[in-house]
C-alpha positions in Angstrom: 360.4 85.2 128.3 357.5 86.3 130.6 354.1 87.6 130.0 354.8 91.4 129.9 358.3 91.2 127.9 356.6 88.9 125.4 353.5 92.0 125.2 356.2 94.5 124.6 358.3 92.6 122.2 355.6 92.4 119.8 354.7 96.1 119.5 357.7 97.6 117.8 361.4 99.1 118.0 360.7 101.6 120.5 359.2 99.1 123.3 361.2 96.9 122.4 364.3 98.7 123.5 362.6 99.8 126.6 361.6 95.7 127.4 365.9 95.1 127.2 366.4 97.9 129.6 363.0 96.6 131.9 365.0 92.9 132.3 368.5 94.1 132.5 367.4 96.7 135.8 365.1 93.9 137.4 366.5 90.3 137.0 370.0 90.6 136.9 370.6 87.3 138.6 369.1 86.2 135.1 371.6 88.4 133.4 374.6 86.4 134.8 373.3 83.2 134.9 372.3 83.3 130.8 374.5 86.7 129.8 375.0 85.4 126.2 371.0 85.4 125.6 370.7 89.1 126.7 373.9 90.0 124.6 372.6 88.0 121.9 369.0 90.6 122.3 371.2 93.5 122.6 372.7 92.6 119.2 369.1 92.3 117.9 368.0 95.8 119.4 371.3 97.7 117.6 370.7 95.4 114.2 366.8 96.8 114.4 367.9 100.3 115.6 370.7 100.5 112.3 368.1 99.8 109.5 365.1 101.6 110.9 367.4 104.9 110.8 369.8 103.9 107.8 368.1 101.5 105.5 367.8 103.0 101.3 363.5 102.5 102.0 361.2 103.4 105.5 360.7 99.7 106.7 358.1 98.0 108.1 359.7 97.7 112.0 356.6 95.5 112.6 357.4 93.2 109.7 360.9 92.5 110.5 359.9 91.7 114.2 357.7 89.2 113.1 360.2 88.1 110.2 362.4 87.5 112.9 360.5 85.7 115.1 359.5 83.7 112.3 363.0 82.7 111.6 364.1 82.4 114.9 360.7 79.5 115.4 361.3 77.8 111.7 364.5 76.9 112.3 364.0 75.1 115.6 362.7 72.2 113.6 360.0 71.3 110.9 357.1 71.2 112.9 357.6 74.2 114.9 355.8 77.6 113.3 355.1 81.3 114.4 351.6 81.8 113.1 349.4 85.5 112.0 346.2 85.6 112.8 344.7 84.0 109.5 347.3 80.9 109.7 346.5 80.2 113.6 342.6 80.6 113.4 343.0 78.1 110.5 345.3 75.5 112.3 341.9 74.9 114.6 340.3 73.9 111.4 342.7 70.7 110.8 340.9 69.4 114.0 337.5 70.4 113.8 335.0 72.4 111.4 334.9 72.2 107.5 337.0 74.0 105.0 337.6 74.3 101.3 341.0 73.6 99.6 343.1 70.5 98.0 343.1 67.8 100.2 347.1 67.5 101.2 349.2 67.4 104.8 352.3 68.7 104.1 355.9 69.4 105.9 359.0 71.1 105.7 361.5 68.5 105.2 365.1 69.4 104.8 363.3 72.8 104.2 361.6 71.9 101.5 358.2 72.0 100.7 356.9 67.8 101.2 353.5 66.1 100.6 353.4 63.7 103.6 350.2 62.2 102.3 347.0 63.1 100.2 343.7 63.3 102.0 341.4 60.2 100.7 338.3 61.2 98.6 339.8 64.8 98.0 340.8 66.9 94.9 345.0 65.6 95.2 344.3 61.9 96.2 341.8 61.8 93.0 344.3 63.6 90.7 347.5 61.0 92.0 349.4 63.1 94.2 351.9 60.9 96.5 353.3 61.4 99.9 356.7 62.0 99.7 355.7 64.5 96.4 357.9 67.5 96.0 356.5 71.2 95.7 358.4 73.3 93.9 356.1 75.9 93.0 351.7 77.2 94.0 350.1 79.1 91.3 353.4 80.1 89.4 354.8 80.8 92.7 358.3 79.5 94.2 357.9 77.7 97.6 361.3 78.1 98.1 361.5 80.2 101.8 357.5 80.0 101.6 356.3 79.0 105.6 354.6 76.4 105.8 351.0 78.6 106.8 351.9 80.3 103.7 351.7 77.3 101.1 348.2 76.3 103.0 347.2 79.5 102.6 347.5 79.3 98.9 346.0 75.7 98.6 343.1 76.6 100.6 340.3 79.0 99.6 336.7 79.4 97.4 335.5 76.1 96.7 336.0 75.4 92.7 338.7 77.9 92.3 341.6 76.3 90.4 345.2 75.5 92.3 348.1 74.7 90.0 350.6 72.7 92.0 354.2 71.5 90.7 356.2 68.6 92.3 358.8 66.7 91.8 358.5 62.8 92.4 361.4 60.5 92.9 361.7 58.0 89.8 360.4 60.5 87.6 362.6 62.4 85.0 360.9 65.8 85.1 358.3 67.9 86.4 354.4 67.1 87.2 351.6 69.7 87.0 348.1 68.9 88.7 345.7 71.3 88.1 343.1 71.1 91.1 339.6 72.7 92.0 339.7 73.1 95.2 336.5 71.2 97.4 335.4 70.9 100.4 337.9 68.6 102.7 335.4 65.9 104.0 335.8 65.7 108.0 334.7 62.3 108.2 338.0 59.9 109.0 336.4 56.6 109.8 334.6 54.3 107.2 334.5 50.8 107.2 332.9 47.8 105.6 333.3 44.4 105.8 335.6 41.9 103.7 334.2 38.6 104.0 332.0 37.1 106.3 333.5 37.6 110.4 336.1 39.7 109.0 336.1 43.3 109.3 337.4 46.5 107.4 338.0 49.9 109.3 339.6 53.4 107.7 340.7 56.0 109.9 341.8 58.8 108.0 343.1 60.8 110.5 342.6 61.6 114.4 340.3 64.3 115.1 337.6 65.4 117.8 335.7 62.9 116.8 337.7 59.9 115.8 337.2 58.1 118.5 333.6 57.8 119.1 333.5 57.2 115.3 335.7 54.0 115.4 332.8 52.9 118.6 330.2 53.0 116.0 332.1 51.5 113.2 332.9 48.7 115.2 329.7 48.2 116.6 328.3 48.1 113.3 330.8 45.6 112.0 330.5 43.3 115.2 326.8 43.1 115.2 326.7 42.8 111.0 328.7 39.6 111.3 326.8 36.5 113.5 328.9 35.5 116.3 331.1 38.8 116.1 334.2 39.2 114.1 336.8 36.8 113.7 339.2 39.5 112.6 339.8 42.8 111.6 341.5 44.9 109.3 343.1 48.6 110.6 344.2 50.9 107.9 346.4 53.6 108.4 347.6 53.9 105.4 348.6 57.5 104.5 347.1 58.6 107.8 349.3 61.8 108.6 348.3 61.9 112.6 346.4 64.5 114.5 345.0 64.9 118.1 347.3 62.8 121.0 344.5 62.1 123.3 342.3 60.4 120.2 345.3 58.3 119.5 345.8 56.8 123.0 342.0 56.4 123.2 342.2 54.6 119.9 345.0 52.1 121.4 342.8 51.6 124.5 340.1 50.3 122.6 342.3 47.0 122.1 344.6 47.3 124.9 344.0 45.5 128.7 347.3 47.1 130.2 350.4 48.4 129.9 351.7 51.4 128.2 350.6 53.0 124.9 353.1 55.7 124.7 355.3 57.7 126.7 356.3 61.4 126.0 359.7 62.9 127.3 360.6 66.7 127.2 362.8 69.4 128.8 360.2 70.0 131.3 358.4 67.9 134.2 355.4 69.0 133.0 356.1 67.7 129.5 356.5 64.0 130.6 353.8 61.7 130.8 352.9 58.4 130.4 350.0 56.7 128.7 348.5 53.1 130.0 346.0 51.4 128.7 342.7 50.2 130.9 340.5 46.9 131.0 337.0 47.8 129.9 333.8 45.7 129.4 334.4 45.6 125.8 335.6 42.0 124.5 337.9 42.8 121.1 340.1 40.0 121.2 339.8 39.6 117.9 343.3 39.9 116.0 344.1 42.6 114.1 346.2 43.5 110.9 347.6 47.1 110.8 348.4 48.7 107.3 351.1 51.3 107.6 353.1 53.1 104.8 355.6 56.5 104.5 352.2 58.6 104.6 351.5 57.2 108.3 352.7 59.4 110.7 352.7 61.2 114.0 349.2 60.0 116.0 349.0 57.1 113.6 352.3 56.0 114.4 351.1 55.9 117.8 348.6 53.1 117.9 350.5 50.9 115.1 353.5 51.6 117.8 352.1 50.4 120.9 349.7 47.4 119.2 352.8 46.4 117.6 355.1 46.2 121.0 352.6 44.9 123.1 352.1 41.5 120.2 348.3 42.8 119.8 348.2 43.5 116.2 350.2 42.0 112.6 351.7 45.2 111.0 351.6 44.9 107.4 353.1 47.2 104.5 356.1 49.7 104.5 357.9 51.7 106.7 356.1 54.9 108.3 356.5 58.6 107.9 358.8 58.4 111.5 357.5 61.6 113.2 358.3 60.8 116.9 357.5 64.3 118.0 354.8 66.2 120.3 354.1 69.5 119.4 352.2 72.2 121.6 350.0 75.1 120.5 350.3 78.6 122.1 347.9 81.4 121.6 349.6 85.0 121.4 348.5 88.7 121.6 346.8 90.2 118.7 345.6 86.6 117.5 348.5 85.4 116.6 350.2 81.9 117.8 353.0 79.6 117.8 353.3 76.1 117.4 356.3 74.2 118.5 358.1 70.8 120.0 357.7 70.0 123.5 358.5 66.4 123.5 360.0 63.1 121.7 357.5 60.2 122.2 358.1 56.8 122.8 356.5 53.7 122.0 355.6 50.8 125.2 359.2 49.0 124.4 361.0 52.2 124.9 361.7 53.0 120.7 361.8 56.3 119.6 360.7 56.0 115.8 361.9 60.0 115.0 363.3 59.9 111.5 362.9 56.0 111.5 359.8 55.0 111.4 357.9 52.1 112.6 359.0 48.7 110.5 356.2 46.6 109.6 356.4 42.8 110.6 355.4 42.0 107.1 357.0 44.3 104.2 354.0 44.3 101.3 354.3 47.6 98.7 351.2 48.8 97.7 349.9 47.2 94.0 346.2 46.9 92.6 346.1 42.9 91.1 344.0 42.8 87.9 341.6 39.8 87.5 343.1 37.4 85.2 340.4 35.8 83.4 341.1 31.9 83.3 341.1 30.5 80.1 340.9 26.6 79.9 342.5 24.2 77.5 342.0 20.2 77.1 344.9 19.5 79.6 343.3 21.9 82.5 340.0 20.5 82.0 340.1 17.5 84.9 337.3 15.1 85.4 335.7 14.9 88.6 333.2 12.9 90.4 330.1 14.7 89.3 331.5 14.1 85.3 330.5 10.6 85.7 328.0 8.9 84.2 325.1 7.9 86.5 327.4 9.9 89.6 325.2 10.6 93.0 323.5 14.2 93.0 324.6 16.3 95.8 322.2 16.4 98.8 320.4 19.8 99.5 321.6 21.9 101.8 319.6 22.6 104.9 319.3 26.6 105.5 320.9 27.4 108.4 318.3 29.8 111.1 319.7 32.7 111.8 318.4 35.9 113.6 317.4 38.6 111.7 319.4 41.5 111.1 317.6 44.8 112.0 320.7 47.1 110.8 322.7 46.1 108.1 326.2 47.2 107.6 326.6 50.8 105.9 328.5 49.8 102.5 331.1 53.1 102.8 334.2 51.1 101.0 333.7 49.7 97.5 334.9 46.1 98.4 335.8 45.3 94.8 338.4 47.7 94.9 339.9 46.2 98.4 340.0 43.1 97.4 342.3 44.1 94.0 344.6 46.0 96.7 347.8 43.7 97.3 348.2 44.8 101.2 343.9 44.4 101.8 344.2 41.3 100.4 347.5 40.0 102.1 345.7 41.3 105.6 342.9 39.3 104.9 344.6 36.0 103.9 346.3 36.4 107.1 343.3 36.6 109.4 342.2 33.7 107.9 345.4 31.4 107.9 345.1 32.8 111.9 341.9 31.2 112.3 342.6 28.0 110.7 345.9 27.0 112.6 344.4 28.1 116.1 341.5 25.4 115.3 344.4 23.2 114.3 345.7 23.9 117.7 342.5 23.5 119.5 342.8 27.0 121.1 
């Protein structure tokens, strides 16, 4: 559809009709070659003309055009959308800028409303909403044939204002209600910290403008906190829902020498491209540990895609979201927009991971360990060397010169609470069985 049909198509009836008659006098070559599109139009024009003159009520012509369209855009597949004004200026907020709501991505799955993961640090990650949640209802108000702008719309608004959100949760017998003041959505989607001496921590959130030169700082910070540089690190994903391409592949570079990252395929030659990876003068050889679940998705997906083919990093926990699609956005007249599919992607090895996911190497579920506190009996109590009457005191250590440290690392993470996380602390052990068997090895 060009330029000046797609101008005319979104005025009204009466343009509209004059747009069919414009195409079918100037391109009939077009007519024969796709003749069931046109008819299909034509059926659309007579549908439009019978309720504007008939219908019980005056109708909105307006509406129903852009009801249509809307249909005609939603049903293409869960990530595709035709967008008002107010829904497509806020879809440049997901990637940059600051705004006020609940703290949830969500998707049409199965057209049905679906949390694919809670936003860390925001009102619906503090109050337990789950990827995967249900919602059934916004305010007292049915999401069923709700678009998707339309259910952010209602989340989002005047900081403290209350949101009453109903799900349903696999497992669970009925109902849950969270009620949920809406805040401002921290921006921020790196943090980091560091797990034990050489081994490092790093969060990413989700892929925005800035991700990347984020992660450059993070990891500076992390290197140059630990003497002698890191000896591993940890990457978590973890309910990461995606965002921005371009940061993804970035991302990947950062601990790729060569080869692919990702490849994307559509209808279209213009659609197809393929991502490599470049040697730079950065030295991360260290290995990595990835932490995936079903709330990592799309961009996320991505890195733990390629790091995984290419043997650069250990994936760790449960299988991912599986979004292997590409999605465009396309500005309109009047402010309005339309996002939709352009491509599948593919990771180095040639998998598509669209309604799959990525499989981790190492299947860990998600649990918080609770400190046992040790209590000792008789039998427990073993003697040892320094028990023993008259035994040898233990010489002094000598301390150890080391450099001083002019920065020190910014404690973002409470460690405590990654250490009681099963996956963390799984990750970690990892890392450091790593580094003892390649001493063993003499590598």
């Amino acid at each position: 559809m060009n330029k000046q049909f797609q101008k005319i198509f979104m005025s009204g009836f009466p343009l509209m009709i004059a747009a069919c008659l414009f195409i079918c006098a100037g391109f009939t070559g077009h007519l024969q070659a796709n003749e069931q599109t046109y008819t299909s139009i034509k059926l659309f024009t007579d549908v439009l003309e019978e309720l504007e003159k008939n219908y019980v009520d005056d109708i909105d012509t307006q509406a129903l055009i852009h009801n249509a369209i809307k249909g005609m855009v939603g049903n293409l597949d869960p990530h595709s959308s035709f967008m008002p004004p107010e829904a497509f200026e806020e879809l440049q907020d997901d990637t940059k800028g600051e705004f006020s709501g609940i703290g949830i991505v969500i998707t049409m799955k199965d057209g049905i409303l679906t949390v694919v993961s809670p936003i860390e640090g925001t009102p619906a990650y503090k109050a337990g909403m789950q990827a995967g949640d249900v919602i059934v209802s916004i305010n007292g108000k049915s999401t069923k044939d709700m678009a998707l702008w339309e259910a952010v719309n209602m989340m989002r608004g005047p900081r403290h204002e209350e949101v009453i959100i109903i799900v349903f949760r696999e497992d669970e017998k009925g109902p849950l209600e969270f009620s949920l003041k809406r805040d401002l959505i921290p921006m921020e989607s790196v943090r980091s910290a560091t797990l034990k001496p050489g081994y490092g921590y790093l969060r990413i959130t989700n892929f925005r403008q800035t991700t990347l030169d984020d992660i450059k700082t993070h990891l500076k910070t992390l290197e140059s906190a630990n003497p002698g540089g890191l000896k591993g690190l940890v990457m978590d994903l973890r309910d990461n829902p995606g965002g921005l391409l371009d940061q993804a592949v970035d991302i990947s570079d950062l601990f790729l020498e060569q080869g692919q990252i990702v490849s994307i395929k559509g209808r279209q030659e213009s659609q197809t491209r393929v991502y490599s990876a470049h040697k730079t003068d950065d030295d991360r050889k260290y290995p990595l540990v990835v932490l995936i679940n079903g709330g990592s998705a799309s961009a996320s997906e991505i890195v733990a895609g390629a790091l995984q083919d290419h043997s650069r990093g250990l994936i760790l926990g449960t299988t991912s979201f599986g979004k292997g699609s590409v999605q465009t956005v396309h500005p309109l007249n009047d402010g309005f927009g339309i996002k939709y599919t352009i491509a599948r992607y593919y990771t180095p090895s040639g998998r598509s991971i669209q309604a799959k996911g990525i499989e981790p190497d190492i299947e860990v579920e998600y649990e918080i360990l609770e400190k046992k506190e040790k209590k000792q009996s008789n039998f427990d109590r073993m003697i040892r060397e320094k028990d023993l009457k008259n035994s040898l005191k233990p010489e002094k250590a000598v301390p150890k010169q080391t450099k001083k440290q002019t920065k020190k690392h910014p404690r973002l993470i409470d460690t405590d609470k990654l250490h009681s996380d099963a996956q963390v602390k799984r990750a970690l052990d990892i890392l450091i069985s790593y580094g003892v068997f390649s001493k063993l090895n003499g590598s």
